[in-house]
TILUM-581825 format. One record per atom (N, C-alpha, C, CB): x, y, z. Coordinates in steps of 0.2 Angstrom, whole numbers, plus 2048, in hexadecimal, padded with zeros to 3 digits. Glycine has a CB too. Example, Ala and Ser with C-alpha at 12.3 -4.5 7.8 and 13.67 -1.06 7.14 Angstrom:
TILUM-581825
8427E482783E7EA8278427F08278397EA82D8407F58238447FB8248408008278467FD81D
This chain:
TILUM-581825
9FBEFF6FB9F5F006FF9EFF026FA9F6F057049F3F086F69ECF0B6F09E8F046EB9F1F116E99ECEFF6EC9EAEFA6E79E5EF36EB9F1EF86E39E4EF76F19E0EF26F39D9EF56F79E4EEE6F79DBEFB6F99D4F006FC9D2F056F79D5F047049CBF076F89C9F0E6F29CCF126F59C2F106F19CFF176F09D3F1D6F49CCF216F69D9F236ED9CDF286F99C7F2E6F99C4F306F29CAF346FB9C7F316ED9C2F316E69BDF2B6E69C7F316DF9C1F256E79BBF216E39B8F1F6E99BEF1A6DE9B8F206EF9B3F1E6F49AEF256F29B6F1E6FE9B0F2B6F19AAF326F19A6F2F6EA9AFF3B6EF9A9F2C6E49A7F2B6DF9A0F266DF9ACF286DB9A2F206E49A0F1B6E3997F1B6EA9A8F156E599AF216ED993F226F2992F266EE993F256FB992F2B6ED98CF336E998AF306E2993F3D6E798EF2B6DE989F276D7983F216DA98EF226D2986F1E6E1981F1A6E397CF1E6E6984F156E797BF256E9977F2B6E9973F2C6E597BF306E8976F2D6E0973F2F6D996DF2A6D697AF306D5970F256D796BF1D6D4966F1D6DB971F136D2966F1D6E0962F1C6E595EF226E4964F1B6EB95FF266E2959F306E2957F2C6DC95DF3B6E0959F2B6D6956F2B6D0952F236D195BF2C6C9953F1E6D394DF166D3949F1A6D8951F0C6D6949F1B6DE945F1E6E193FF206DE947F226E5941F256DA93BF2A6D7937F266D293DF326D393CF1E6CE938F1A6CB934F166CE93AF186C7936F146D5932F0F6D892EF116DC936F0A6DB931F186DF92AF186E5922F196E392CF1F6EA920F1C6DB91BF196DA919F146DA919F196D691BF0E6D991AF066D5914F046DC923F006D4916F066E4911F016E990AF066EA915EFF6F490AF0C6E9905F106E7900F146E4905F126E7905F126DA8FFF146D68FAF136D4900F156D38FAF0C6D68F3F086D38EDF096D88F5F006D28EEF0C6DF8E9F0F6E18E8F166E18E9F0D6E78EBF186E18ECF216E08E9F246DB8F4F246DF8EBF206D68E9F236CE8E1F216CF8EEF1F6C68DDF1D6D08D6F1D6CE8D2F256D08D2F176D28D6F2B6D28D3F306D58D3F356CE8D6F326DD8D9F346CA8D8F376C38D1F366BF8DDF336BE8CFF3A6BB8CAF386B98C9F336B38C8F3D6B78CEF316B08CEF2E6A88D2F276AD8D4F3369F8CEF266B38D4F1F6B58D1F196B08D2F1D6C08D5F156AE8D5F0D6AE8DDF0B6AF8D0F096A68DAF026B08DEF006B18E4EFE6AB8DBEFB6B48E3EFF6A48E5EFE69E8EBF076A08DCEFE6968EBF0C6A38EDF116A38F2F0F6A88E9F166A48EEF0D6AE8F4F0B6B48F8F086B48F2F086BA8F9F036B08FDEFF6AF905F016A98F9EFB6AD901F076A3904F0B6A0909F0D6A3901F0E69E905F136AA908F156AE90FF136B2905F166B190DF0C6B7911F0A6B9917F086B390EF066BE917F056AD91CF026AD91DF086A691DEF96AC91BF0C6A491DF126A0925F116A091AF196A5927F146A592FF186A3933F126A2933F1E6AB930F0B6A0934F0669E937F04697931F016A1931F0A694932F0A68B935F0F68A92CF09686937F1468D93CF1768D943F1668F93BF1B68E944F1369594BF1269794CF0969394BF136A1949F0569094AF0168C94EF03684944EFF68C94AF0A68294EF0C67C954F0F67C94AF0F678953F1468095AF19681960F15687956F2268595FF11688966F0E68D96AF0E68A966F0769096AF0B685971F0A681973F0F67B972F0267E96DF13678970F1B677974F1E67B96CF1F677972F1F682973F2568697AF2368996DF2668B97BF1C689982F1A68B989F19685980F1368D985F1968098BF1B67B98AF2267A98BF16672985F2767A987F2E67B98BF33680983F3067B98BF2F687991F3168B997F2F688991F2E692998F296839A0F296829A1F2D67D9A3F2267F99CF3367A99EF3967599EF3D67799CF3B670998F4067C998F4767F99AF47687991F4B67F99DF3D68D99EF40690999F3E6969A0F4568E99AF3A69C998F3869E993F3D6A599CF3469E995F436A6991F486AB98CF496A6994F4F6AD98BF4D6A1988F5169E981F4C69A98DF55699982F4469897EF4069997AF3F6A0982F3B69897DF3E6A4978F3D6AC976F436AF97DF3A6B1978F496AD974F506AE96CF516AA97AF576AB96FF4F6A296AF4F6A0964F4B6A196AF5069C965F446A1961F3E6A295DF416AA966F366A3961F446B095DF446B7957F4A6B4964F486BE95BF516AF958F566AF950F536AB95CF5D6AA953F4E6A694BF4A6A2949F466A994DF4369A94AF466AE944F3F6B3942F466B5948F386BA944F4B6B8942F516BE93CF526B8949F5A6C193CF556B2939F576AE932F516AE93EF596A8934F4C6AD92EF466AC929F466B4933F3C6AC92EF466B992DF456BF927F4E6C2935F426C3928F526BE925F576BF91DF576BE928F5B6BD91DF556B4916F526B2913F4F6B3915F4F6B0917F486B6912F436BA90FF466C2917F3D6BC912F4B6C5910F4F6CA90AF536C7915F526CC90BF586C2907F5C6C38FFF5B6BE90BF636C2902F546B98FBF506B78F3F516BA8FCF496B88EFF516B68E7F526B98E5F496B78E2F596B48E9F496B28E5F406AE8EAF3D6AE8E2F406A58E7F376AE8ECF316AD8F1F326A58E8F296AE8EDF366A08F3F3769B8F8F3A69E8F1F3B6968F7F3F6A08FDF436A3902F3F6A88F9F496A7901F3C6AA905F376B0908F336AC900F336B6905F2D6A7908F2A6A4910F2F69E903F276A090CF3669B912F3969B919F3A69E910F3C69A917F3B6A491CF3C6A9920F376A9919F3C6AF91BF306AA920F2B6AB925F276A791EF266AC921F296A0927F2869992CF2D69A923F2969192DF3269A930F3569B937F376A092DF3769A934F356A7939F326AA93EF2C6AA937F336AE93CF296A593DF236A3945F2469D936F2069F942F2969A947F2B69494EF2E698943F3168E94DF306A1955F316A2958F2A6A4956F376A895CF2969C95EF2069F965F2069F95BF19699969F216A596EF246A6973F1F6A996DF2B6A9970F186AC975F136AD97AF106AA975F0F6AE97AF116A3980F116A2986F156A2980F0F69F983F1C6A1988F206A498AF216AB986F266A2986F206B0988F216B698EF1B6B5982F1F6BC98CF136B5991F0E6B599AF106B298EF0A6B1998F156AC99EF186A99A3F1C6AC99BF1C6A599CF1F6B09A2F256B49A5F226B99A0F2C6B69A1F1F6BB9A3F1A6C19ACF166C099CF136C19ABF146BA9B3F126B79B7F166B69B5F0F6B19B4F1B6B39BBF1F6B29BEF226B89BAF256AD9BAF226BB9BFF256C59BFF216C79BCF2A6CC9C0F1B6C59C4F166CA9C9F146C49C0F0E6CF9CDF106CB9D4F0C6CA9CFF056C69DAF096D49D4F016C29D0EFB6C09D0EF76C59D3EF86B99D5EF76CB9D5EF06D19CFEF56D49DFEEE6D89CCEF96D59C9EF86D99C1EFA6D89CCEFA6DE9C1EF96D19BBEFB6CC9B4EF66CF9BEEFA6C29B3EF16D19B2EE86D29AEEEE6D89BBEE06D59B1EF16DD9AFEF36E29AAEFA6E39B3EF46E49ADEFB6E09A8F046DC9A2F006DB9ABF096D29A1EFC6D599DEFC6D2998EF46D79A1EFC6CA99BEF36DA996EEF6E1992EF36E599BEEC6E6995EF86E4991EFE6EB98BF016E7997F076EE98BF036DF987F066DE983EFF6DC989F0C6DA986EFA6D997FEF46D997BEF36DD980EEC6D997EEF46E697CEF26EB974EF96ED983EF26F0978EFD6EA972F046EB96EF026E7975F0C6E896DF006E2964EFF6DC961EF96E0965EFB6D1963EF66E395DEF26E895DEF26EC95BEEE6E9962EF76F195FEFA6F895BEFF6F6964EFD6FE95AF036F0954F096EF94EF066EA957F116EB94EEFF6E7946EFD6E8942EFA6EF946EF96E3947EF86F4943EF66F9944EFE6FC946EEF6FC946F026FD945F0770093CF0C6FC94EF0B6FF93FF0A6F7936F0F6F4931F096F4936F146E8932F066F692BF016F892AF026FF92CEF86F792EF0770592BF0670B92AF0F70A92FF0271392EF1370792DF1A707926F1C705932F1D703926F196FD922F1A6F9919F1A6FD924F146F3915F15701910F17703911F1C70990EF12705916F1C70B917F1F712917F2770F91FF1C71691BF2C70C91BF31706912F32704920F2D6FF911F2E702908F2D6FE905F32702903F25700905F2C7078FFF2E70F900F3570E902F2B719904F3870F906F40711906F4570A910F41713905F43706909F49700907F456FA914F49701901F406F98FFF3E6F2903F3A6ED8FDF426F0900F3A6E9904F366E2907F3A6E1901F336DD905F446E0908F4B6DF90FF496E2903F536E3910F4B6E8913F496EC91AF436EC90EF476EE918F3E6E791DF3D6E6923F406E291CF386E591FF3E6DC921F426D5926F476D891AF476D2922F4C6DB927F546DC92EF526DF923F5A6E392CF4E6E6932F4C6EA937F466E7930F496F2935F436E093BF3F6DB93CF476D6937F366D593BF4C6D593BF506D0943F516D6933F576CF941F536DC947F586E094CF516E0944F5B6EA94BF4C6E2950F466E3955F496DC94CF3C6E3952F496D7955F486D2958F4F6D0952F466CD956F556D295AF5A6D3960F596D5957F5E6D895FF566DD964F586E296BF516DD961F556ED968F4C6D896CF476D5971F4B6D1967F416D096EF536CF973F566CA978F5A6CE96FF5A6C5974F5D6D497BF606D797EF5C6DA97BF656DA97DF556DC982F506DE987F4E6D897FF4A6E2986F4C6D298BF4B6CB98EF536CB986F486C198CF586CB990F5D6C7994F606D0989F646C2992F5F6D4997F626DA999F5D6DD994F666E0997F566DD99BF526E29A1F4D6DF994F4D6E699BF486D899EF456D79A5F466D299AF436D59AAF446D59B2F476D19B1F456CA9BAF426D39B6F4A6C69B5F4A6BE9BAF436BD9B8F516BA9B9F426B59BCF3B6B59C2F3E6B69BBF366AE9C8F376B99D0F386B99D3F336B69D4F386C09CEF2F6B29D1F2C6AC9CCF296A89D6F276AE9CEF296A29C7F266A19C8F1F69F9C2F2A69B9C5F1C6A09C6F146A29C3F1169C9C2F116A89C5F0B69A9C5F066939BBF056939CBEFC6949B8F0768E9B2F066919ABF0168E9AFF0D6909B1EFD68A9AEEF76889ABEF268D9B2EF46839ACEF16929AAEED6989A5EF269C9B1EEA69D9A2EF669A99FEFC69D999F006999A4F0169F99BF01693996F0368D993EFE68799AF0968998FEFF68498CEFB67F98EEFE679985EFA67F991EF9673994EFB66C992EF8669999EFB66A991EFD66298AEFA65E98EEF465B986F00657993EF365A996EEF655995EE765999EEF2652994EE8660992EDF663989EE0664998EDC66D986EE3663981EE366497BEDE661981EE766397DEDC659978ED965897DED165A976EDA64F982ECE65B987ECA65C984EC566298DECD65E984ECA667981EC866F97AECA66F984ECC676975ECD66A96FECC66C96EEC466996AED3669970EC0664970EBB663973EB4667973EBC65F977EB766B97AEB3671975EAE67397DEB7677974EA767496FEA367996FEA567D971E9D67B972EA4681974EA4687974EAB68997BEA1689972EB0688972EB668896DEB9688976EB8684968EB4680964EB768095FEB4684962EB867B961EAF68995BEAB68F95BEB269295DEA1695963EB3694960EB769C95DEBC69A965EBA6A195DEC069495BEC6692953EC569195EEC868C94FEBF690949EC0690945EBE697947EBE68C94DEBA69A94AEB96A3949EBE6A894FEB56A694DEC56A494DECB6A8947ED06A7953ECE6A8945ECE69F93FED469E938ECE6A093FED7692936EC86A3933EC46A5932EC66AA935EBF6A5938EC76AE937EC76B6937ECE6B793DEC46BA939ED26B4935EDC6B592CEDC6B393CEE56AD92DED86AE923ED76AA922ED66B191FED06A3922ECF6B491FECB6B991EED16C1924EC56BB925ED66C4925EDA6C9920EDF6C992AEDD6C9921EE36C091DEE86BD915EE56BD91FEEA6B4913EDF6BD90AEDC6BC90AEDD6C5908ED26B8910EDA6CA90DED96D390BEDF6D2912ED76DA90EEE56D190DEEB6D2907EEF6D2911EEE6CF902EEE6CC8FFEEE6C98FAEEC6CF901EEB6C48FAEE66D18F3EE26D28F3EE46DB8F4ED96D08FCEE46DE8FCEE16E68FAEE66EB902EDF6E88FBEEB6E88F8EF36ED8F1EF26EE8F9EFC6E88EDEF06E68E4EEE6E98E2EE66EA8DFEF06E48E8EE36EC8E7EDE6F08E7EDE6F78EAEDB6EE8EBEE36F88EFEE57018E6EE87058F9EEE7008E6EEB7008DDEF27028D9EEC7018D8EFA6FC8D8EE76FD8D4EE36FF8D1EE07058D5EE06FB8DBEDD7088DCEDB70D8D9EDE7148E1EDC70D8D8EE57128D6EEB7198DEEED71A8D3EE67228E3EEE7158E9EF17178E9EF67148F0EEC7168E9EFF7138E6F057118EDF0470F8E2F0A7168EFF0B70C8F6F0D7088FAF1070D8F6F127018F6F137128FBF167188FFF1071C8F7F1971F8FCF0971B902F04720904EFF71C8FEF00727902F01715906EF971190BEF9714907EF8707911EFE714919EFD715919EFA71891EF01719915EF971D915EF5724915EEE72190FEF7729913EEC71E912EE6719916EE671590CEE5715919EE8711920EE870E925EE6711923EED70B926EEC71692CEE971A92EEE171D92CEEC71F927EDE71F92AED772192CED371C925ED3724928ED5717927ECE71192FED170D91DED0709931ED870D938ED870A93EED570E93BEE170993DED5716944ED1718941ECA71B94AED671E93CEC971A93BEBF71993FEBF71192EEBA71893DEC270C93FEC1706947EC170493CEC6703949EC4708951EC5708955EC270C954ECC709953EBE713954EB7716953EB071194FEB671C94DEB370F94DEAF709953EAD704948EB1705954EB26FF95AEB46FD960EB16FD95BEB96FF961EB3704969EAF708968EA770896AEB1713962EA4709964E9D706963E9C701960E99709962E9F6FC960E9E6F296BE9F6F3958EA96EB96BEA26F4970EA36F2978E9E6F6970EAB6F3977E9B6F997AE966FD97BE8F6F9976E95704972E906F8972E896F4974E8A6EE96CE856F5973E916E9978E916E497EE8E6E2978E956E2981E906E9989E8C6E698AE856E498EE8C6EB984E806E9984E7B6E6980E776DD982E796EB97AE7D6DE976E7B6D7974E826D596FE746D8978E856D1976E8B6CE970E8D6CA97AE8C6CB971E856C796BE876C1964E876C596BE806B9963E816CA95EE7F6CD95DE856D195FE786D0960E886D595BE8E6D8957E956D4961E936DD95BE976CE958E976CA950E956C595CE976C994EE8E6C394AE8C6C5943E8E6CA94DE896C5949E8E6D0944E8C6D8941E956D894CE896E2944E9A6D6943EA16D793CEA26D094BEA56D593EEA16CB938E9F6C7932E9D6C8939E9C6C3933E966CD92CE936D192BE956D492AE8E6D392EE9A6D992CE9F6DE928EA26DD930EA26E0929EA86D7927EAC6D4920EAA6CF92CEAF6D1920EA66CD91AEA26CA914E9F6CF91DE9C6C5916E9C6D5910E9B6DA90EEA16DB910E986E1913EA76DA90DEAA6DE909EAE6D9910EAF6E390BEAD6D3903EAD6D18FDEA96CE904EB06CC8FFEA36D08FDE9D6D18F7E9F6D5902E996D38FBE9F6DA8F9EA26E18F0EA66E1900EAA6E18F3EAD6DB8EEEB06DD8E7EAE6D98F0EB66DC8EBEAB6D48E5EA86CD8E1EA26D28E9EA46C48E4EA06D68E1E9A6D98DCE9E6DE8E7E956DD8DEEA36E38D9EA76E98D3EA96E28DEEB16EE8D4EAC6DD8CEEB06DA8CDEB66DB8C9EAE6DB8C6EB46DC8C2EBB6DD8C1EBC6E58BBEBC6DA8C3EB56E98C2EB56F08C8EB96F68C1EAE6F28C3EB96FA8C8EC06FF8CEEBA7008C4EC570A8D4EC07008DBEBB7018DDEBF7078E3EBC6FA8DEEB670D8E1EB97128E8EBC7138E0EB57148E8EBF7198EFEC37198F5EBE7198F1EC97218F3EB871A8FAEB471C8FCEB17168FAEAE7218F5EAF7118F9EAE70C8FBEB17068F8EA970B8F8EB97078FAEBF703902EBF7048F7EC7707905EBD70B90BEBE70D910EB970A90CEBD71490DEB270B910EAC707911EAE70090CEA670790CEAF6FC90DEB06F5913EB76F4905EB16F1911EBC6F7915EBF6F491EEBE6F8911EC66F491EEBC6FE925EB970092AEB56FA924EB4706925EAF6F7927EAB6F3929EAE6EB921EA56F4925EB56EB927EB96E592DEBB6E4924EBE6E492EEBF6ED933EC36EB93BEC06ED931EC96EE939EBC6F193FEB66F1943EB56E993CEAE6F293EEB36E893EEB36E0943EB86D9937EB46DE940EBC6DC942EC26D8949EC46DC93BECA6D7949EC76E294EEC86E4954EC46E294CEC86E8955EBD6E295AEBA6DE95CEBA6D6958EB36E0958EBA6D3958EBB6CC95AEC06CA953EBB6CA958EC66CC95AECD6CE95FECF6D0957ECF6D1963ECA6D296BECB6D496DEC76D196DECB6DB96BEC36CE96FEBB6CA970EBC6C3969EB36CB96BEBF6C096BEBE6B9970EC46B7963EBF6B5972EC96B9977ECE6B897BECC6B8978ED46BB97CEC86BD986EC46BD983EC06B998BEBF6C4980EBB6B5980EB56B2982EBA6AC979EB06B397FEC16A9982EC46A3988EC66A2980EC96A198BEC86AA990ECA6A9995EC56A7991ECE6AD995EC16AA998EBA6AB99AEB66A2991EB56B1994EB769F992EB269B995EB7693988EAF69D994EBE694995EC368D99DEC268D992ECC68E99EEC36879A8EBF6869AAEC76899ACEBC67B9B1EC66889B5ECC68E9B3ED26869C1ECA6929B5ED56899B5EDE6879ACEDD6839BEEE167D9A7EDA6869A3EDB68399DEDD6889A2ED567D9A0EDF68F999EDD693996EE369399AEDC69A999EEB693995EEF69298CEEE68E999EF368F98EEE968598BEEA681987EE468698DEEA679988EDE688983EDB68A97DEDC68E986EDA68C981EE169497FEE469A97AEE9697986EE769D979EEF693977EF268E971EEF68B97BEF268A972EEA68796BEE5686967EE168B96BEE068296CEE0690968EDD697962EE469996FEDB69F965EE869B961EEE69E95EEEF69B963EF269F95DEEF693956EF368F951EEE690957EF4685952EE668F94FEE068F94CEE2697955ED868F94CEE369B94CEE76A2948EEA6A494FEEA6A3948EF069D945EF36A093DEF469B949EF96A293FEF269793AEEF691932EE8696942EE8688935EE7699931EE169B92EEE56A1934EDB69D932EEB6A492DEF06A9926EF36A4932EF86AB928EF369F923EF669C91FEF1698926EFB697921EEC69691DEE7693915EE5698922EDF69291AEE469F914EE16A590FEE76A5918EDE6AF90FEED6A590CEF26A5906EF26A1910EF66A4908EF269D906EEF6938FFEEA69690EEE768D903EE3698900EDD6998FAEDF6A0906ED869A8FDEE16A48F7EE16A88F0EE66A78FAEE36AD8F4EEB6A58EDEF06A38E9EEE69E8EFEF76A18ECEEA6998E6EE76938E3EE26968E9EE368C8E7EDD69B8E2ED669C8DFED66A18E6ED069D8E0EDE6A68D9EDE6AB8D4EE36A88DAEE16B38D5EE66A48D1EEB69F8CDEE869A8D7EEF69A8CFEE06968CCEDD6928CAED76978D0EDC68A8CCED569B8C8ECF69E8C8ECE6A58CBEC969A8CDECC6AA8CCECD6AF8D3ECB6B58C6ECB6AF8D4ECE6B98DAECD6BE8DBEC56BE8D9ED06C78D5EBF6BE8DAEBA6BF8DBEB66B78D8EB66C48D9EBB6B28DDEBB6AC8E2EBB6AD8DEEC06A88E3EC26AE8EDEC46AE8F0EC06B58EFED06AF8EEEBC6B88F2EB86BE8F1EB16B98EEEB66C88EFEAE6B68EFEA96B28F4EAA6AF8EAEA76AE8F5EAF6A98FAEB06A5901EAF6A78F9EB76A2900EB46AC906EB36B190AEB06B2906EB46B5906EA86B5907EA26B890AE9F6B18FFE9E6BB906E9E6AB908E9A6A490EE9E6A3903E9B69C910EA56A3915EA86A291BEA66A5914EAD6A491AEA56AC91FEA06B0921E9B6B091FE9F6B591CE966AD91DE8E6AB922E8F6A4914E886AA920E936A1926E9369B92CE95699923E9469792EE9B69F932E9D6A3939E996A392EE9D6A9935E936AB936E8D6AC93AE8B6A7931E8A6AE936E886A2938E8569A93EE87698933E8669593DE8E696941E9369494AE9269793DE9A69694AE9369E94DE946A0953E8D6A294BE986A3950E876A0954E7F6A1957E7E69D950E796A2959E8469595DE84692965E8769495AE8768E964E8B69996AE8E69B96FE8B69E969E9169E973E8969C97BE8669E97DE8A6A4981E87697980E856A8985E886AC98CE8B6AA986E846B098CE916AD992E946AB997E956B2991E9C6A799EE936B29A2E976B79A3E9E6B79A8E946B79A4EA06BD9A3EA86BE9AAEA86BC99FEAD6C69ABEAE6B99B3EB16B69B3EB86B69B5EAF6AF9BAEB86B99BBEC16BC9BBEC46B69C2EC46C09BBECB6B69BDECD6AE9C3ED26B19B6ED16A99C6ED46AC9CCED86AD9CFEDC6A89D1ED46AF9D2EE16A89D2EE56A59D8EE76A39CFEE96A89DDEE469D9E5EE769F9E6EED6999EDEE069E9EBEF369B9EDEF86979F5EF46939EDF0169C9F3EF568C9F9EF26899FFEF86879F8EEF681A05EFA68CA08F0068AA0CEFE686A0BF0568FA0DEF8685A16EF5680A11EF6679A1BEE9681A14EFA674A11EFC66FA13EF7667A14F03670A19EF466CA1EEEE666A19EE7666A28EEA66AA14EE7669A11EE066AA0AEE4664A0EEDE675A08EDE65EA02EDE65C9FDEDA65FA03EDD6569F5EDD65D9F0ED86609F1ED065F9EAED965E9F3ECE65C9F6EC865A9F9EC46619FBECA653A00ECA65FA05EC7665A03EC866AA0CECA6659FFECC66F9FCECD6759F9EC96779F8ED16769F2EC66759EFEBF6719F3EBC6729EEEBE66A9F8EBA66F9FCEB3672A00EB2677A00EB166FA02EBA679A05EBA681A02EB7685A07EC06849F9EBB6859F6EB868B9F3EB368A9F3EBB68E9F1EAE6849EFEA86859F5EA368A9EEEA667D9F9EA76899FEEA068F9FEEA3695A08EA068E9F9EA56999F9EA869E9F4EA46A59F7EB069B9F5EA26A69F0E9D6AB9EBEA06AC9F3E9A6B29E5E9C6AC9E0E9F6AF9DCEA56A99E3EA46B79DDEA56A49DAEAA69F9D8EA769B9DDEB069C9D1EA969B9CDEA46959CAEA96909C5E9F6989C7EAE68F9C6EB068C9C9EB968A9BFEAD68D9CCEBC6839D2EC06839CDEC567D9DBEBC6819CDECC67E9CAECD6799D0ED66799C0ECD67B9D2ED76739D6EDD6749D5EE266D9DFEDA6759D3EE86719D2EED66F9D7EF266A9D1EEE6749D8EF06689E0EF66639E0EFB6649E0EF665B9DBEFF6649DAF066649D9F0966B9D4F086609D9F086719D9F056769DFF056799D8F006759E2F016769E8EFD6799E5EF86809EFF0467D9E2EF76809DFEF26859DDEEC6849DAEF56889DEEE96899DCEE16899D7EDF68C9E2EDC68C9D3EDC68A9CBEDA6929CDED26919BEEDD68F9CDED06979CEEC96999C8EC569E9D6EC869E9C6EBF69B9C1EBB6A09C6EB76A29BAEB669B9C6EB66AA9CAEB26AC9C8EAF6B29D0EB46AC9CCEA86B29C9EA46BA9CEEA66BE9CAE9B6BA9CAEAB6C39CFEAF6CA9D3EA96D09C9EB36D09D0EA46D09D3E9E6D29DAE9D6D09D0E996CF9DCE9D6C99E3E9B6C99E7EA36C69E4E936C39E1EA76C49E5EAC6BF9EBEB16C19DEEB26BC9EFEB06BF9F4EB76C39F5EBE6BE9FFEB46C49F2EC36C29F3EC96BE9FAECB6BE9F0ECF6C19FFECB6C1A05ECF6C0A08ECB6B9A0AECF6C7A08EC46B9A0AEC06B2A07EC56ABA05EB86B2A00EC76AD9FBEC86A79FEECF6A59F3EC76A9A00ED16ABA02ED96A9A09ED96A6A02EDD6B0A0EED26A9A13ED36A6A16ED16A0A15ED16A9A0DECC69CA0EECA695A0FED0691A07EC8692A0AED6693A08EDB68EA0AEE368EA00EDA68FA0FEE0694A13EE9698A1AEE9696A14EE96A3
């Protein structure tokens, strides 16, 4: 029975870390539908600053991701994610108690620099079993995009009451309460788990930053955070343009997020038949709609097809956003996904901060339907970019501990190349562990356990 349901540790584990990532994105997203109207009340406002602002904490959590993830494997995965919350509460206070937009941008770099996903992911393995690790680690994926669509309807709603100050403080307390949930709730490790499919190591790093195929998705992902980070930017004074004030945008988010995620359910149906092609279709999604806006101009945009363009965005994103992570994980050879996963997320978050970059220079030096042109060319080459990408079958990954001590990596190696269903074998000596890519279709684990046991 233990080997098929999460016991009580790993269900406590697996809710109070998905906890933990919903308090901490929250306090980075619930700015993003409000700061670009809020902040003109600073005195040193422009738009070259707002944009700093909003995608700020993306050049920090771009550089320190895969530091701060190999530093939990030396000092330990709590004391990583205590400190990283204690650096966002600290950022997140700055940005609160700022007079100028210097001061706010400080904040937001700074909350940026607690970049602690890969340690959360870490700990998250080491208190589970390896059968039911697949699961843990589904619940807490599921939590980082139920808490960006959650800080797009909080985030104005919060405003109205309590300011841009206001936010700040109440992500300062989220992130409080993030530390006494890791240090009281969450269970210490009870084992510590093989963490090459979980952490980045330097020694594959330059290997898979080279990868083709690796490196499409990695610039498809810092593309598509630039592209969210510029709507952000522009769509809050598009919505007031509309006559929609910042007290009822939610009210406008909300439809357009679950047309977007009905959307979703069919991108994703018809992936099973043409993978590469929805893909594609999600890029042109996201590209009319800035098409879209470079085409309205300078003329009032009506509400319906405010709605259309941005529906057709976030369709877009939404799929890609959940696609391109499995296409890394999928695609990085076995014992190497941590490091993958690692460069995915800096690429990630690097492009939060690039669109930031990009928008505040190209409405600062020329004008809004500048930066929607750019946009648009950005996506047509996107497009281009991404018709390189091969199709890959999804393959499970798996994890075996080698306790027969008589077997060299050599001989292991050859045990399990005869093993049905295992394509790709990567083994760890020091370790004693095996990481296997394999087709779950035909693969038998108890054979694979019996090669190497």
């Amino acid at each position: 029975m233990s080997s098929i349901f999460v016991n009580a540790t790993e269900l406590r584990a697996a809710l109070t870390l998905a906890a933990i990532y919903i308090l901490r994105m929250l306090g980075l997203f619930m700015v993003m539908p409000v700061l670009a109207i809020l902040a003109v009340d600073f005195p040193d406002y422009t738009p070259w600053l707002v944009g700093i602002a909003i995608g700020g904490y993306g050049l920090t959590q771009a550089v320190l991701q895969i530091p701060m993830g190999m530093l939990s494997d030396k000092i330990g995965r709590k004391p990583v994610i205590v400190g990283g919350l204690l650096c966002f509460a600290l950022g997140s206070l700055i940005a609160g108690m700022a007079s100028d937009m210097t001061g706010l941008v400080i904040g937001r770099i700074l909350q940026g620099a607690g970049a602690i996903a890969g340690a959360i992911m870490a700990l998250a393995a080491d208190v589970t079993r390896e059968s039911q690790r697949t699961k843990v680690m589904a619940i807490i994926g599921i939590s980082i995009g139920f808490s960006f669509y959650l800080a797009l309807i909080l985030g104005p709603i919060i405003s109205t009451t309590y300011g841009l100050s206001g936010i700040f403080f109440i992500t300062a307390l989220l992130s409080i309460t993030g530390i006494a949930l890791v240090i009281f709730v969450v269970p210490n490790a009870t084992n510590v788990a093989p963490s090459a499919d979980t952490l980045p190591r330097l020694a594959q790093l330059k290997s898979l930053m080279l990868q083709p195929q690796l490196r499409l998705l990695n610039i498809s992902v810092c593309l598509l955070h630039m592209l969210i980070t510029i709507l952000f930017v522009q769509l809050p004074q598009i919505l007031i343009g509309t006559g929609i004030g910042l007290s009822e945008q939610w009210t406008w988010y909300l439809p357009v997020l679950l047309a977007s995620i009905a959307g979703l359910l069919v991108l994703i149906r018809l992936a099973k038949i043409h993978p590469n092609a929805v893909i594609q279709i999600s890029i042109i999604g996201m590209t009319m709609c800035f098409i879209g806006f470079a085409w309205l101009g300078e003329s009032a945009v009506e509400l319906w097809q405010l709605y259309g363009l941005a529906i057709l965005f976030f369709i877009g994103f939404n799929y890609l956003e959940a696609n391109i992570p499995a296409l890394v994980s999928s695609i990085a050879p076995a014992g190497s996904k941590g490091s993958a996963m690692g460069i995915y997320a800096s690429f990630q978050f690097f492009g939060a901060f690039l669109g930031g970059i990009i928008s505040g220079l190209l409405i600062s030096s020329f004008s809004e339907n500048v930066l929607y042109t750019t946009c648009s060319v950005i996506g047509i080459l996107w497009l281009i970019i991404i018709s390189f990408l091969s199709h890959h079958e999804r393959l499970k990954r798996v994890t075996l501990g080698i306790n027969d001590t008589r077997y060299s990596v050599v001989e292991v190696i050859t045990r399990l190349q005869t093993i049905t269903g295992v394509k790709d074998i990567t083994v760890v000596e020091d370790e004693r562990v095996a990481y296997l890519k394999v087709d779950p279709k035909t693969f038998n684990l108890a054979s694979a356990q019996q090669a190497v046991q």
